[in-house]
N, C-alpha and C positions, 0 to 999 in steps of 0.2 A: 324665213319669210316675214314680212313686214305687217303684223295685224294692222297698221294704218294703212291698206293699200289703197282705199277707196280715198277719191277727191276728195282734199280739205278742205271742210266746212270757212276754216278761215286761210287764204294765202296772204302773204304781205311782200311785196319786192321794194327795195329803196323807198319806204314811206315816209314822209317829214310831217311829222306831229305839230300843230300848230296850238299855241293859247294866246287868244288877243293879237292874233299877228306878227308874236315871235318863234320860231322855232324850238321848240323843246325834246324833239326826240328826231336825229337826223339817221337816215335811212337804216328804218324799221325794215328786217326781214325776220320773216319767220311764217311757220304753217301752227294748223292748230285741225286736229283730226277728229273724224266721229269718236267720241266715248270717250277722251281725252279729259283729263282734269289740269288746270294749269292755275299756278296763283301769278298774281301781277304783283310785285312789291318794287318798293322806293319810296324815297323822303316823299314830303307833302311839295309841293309844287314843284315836283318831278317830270310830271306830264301823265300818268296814270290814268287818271277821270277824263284825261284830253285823247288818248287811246281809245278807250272802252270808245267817249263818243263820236269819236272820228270812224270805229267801228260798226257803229249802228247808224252814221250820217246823220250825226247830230251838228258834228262840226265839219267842215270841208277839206279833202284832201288835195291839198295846191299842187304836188310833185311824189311821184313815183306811185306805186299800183297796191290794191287793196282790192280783192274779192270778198265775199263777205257769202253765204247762201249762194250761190250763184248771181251776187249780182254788181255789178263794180263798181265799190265805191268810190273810182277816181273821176268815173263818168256818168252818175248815178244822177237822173232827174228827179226831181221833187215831185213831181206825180208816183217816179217808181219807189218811195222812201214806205209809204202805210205796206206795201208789201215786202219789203225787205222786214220790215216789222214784224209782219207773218211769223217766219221765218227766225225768227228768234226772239230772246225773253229778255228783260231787262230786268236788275234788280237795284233801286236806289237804297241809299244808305236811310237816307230821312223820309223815305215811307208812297210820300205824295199820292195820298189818297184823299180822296173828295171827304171832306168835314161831317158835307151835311148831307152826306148819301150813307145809307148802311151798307154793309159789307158786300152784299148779294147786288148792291144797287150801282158800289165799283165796279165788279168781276163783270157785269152786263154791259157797261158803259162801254168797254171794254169789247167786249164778246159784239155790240154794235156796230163800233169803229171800225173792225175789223172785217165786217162783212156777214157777221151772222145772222141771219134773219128764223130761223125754225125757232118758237118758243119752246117748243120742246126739247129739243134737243141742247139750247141753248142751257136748260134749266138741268138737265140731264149733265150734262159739261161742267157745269157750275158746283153740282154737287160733287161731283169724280173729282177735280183740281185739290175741292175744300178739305176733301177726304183724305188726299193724298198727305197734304201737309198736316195732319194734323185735328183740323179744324170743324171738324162735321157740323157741327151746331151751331155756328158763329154769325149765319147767314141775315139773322133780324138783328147783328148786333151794328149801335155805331163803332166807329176808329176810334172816340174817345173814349168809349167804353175798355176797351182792348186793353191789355199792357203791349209794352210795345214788342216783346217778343210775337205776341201773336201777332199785333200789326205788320212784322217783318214776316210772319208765314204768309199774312193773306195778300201782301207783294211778291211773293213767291208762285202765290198760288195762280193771282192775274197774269205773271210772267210767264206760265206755263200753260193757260188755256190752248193756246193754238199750236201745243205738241212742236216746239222749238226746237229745232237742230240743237242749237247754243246755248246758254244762259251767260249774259255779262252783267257781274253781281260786283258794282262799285263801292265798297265799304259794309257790305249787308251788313256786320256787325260791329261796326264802331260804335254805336251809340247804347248797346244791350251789354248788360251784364258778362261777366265770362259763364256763369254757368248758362246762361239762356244764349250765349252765342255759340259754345260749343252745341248744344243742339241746334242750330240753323246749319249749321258745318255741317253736323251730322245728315241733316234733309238733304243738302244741294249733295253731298254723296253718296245718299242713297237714291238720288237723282240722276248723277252723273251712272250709277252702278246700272241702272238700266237704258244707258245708251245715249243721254245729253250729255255734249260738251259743255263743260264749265269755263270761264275764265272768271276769276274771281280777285280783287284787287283788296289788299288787306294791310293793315299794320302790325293784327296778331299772329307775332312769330311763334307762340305757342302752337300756333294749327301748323306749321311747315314741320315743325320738332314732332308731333304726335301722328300726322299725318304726312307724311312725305309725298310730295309730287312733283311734275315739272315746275320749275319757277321761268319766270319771266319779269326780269330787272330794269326800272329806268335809275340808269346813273349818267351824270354828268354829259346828260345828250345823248346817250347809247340807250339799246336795249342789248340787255344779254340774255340768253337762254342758258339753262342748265345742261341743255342738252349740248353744246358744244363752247360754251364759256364757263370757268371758274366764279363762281357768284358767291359771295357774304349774304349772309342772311339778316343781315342789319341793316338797318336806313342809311347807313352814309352815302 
């Protein structure tokens, strides 16, 4: 019996990845299920970061089919994109948190955007996310206060307020330490362990070696999956 039996959260059929109007990844197939951990690897202007945002309708999909949440990103209006949003977490490498707001003043901004109006509950929410990651206390602090391991939890933590099918975590840790990236690892799968999909885009091959999961490869215009392609675990 197949525990992925339930609709994937991600489908892909013949998708062409676009950056700046060339082609970078020519028909993308592939599924991505509830509870599912998957890493994205390949060289650097591979198409990777052109993925992930072509998954969240960041970028546009000119040819072939992309569900995303139930919603289709190949026909997907710009009204319907803050709810696709909903519906999934985003996690940048380099933070992009408001300078001159504290911490509690992002995850609100946030929690606004999105349709929250209960200050209660909203403040109630606020503290569950912070908690989760980590970070209970952090809420009167600013981003420059932080190091930037925490700054990468309280991105975490914004990406998870509105209980996201997915999380699509482009580089979470490129910029952090190895010891403070292996704990970010360790959150998004003790994340993924209760029931979010991960796709996570990485260069450290250290996490594929100590944690093994599905991989998902951009080479040479392809995507390959582990699941039915031979892949290297290298950048070439």
């Amino acid at each position: 019996m197949n525990p992925f039996s339930e609709a994937p959260i991600v489908e892909a059929k013949n998708a062409y990845i676009l950056q700046e109007y060339q082609t970078v990844i020519s028909k993308a197939s592939f599924e991505i299920h509830k509870g599912e951990f998957v890493y994205l690897i390949g060289r650097t202007g591979g198409g990777k970061s052109s993925l992930l945002k072509t998954l969240y309708a960041d970028l546009p999909l000119r040819s072939g089919e992309m569900n995303v949440a139930g919603f289709h990103i190949h026909k997907i209006k710009r009204s319907e994109i803050p709810f696709l949003r909903r519906k999934v977490g985003i996690v940048f490498q380099d933070f992009q948190l408001f300078p001159d707001r504290n911490v509690a003043e992002n995850l609100l901004f946030v929690m606004k955007a999105t349709g929250w109006h209960d200050s209660g509950k909203m403040k109630n929410r606020l503290a569950e996310v912070l908690m989760r990651v980590g970070l209970g206390s952090v809420g009167n602090k600013m981003p420059h206060q932080l190091s930037g391991g925490e700054q990468q939890r309280v991105v975490i933590a914004r990406a998870l307020i509105n209980e996201p099918q997915i999380l699509f975590a482009d580089e979470p840790t490129g910029n952090l330490d190895p010891e403070v990236a292996e704990g970010i690892l360790q959150l998004f799968l003790e994340i993924n362990r209760s029931g979010t999909a991960v796709l996570m885009a990485t260069h450290n091959h250290t996490f594929l070696q100590a944690h093994p999961a599905r991989v998902l490869k951009c080479q040479n215009g392809k995507l390959l999956d582990s699941q039915k392609d031979e892949i290297s675990l290298t950048n070439d």
